[in-house]
N, C-alpha and C positions, 0 to 999 in steps of 0.2 A: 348547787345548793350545798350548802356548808353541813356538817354533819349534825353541828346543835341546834341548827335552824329548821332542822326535820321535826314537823310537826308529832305528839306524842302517840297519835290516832295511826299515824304513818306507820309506827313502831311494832304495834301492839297489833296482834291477826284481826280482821276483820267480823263483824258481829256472826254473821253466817258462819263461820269455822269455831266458833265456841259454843258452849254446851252451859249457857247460863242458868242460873235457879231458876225450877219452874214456878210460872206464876198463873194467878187464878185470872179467872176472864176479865177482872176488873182491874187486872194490870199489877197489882200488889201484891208480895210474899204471899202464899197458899199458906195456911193454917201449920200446915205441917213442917213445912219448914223455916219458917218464924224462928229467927233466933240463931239458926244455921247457916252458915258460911258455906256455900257450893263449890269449890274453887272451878274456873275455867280450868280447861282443855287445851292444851298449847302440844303440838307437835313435832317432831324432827322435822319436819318438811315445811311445818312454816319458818321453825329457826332458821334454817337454810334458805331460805327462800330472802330471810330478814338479814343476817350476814352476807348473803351475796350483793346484796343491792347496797350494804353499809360498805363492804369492802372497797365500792368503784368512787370512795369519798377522801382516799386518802388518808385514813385515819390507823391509827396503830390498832392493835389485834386486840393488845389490853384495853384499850379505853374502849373499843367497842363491846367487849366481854362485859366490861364496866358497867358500863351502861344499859348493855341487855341484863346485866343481873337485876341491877337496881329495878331497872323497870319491870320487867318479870315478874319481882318476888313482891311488887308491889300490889300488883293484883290477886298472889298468890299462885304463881307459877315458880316453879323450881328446877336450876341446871337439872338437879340430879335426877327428876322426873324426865327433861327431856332426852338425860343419857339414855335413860331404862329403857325410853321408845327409839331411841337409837340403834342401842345391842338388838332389840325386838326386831325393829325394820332389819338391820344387818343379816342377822338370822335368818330371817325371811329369805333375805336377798340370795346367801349362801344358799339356800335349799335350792330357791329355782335355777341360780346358774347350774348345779348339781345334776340337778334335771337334766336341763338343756343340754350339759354336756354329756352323758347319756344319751339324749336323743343324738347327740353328732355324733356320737358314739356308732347306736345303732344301724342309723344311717348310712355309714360310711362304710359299715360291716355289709348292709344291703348292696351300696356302690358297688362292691367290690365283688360281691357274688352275682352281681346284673355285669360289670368289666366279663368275669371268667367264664359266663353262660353266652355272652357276644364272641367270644376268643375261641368257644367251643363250635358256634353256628358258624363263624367265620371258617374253621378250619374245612369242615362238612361243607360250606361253600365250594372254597378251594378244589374238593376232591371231585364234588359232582360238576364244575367246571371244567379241570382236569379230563375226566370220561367221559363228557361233552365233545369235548375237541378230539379227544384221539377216536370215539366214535365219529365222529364227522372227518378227521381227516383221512381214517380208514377205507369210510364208505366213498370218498375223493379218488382216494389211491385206487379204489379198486373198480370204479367207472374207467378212471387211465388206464387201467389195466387192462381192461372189457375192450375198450376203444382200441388200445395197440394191439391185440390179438385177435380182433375181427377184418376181415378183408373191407374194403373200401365198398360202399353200398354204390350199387348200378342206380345210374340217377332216373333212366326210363322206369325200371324195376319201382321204385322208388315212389315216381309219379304216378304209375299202376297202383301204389297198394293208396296212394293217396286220394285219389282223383283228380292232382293238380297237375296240368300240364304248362312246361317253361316253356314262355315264349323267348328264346337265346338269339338274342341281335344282339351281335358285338364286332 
């Protein structure tokens, strides 16, 4: 679809997203504002939303500027209003990334002291591993030990203190 063939209704934000004069139950200006021009509500996020879909037409940046002004200010909508909500949104935007990166901030400060308290329990690992093994190989060493310096057990003696008697067929 060609860019001037976009209907005017296409252009312009949709009824729900504007903040038209209120009016009384019977559908007509309220008393009060009789005579008053309300203007609509147009915001950076519908601009955006309205150059991006004009952009995908091929059209040069000025004539669509063009044309959003024209129509804009026809209704009573204004660039300079939708900068002000621009810088506003911007603003906005700048605080929370601000935030956020504070929060990675914090986070990363956490990471890193949850890394050096694993690196601490690791080492305490290591050690109680360590005197695990040289207690076990200790107590190894000194069964061999027990073993090579006791004489050979008498196997009748043996089956005596047992009560098991070998039947030896060989």
């Amino acid at each position: 679809m060609s860019f001037f063939t976009k209907k005017l209704s296409e252009m312009i934000p949709n009824k729900n997203s504007l903040d038209l004069p209120k009016t009384s139950s019977d559908n007509s200006p309220s008393n009060s504002d009789h005579g008053k021009y309300q203007p609509m509500k147009y915001s950076i996020d519908q601009a955006v939303e309205l150059v991006s879909s004009l952009k995908n037409h091929n059209v040069s940046a000025r004539v669509i500027a063009g044309v959003m002004k024209q129509t804009l200010e026809s209704v009573d909508i204004h660039f300079s209003d939708i900068i002000a909500d621009a810088k506003r949104k911007e603003s906005a935007i700048h605080g929370e990334t601000n935030k956020k990166d504070e929060m990675i901030r914090d986070l990363s400060r956490k990471v890193e002291a949850l890394q050096q308290e694993k690196v601490r329990i690791q080492k305490d690992l290591n050690k109680i591993v360590y005197v695990r093994e040289f207690l076990q190989q200790a107590l190894a060493d000194s069964k061999a030990e027990d073993m090579s310096q006791s004489p050979l057990p008498n196997p009748s003696q043996r089956q005596a203190e047992t009560g098991l008697h070998a039947d030896v067929t060989s």
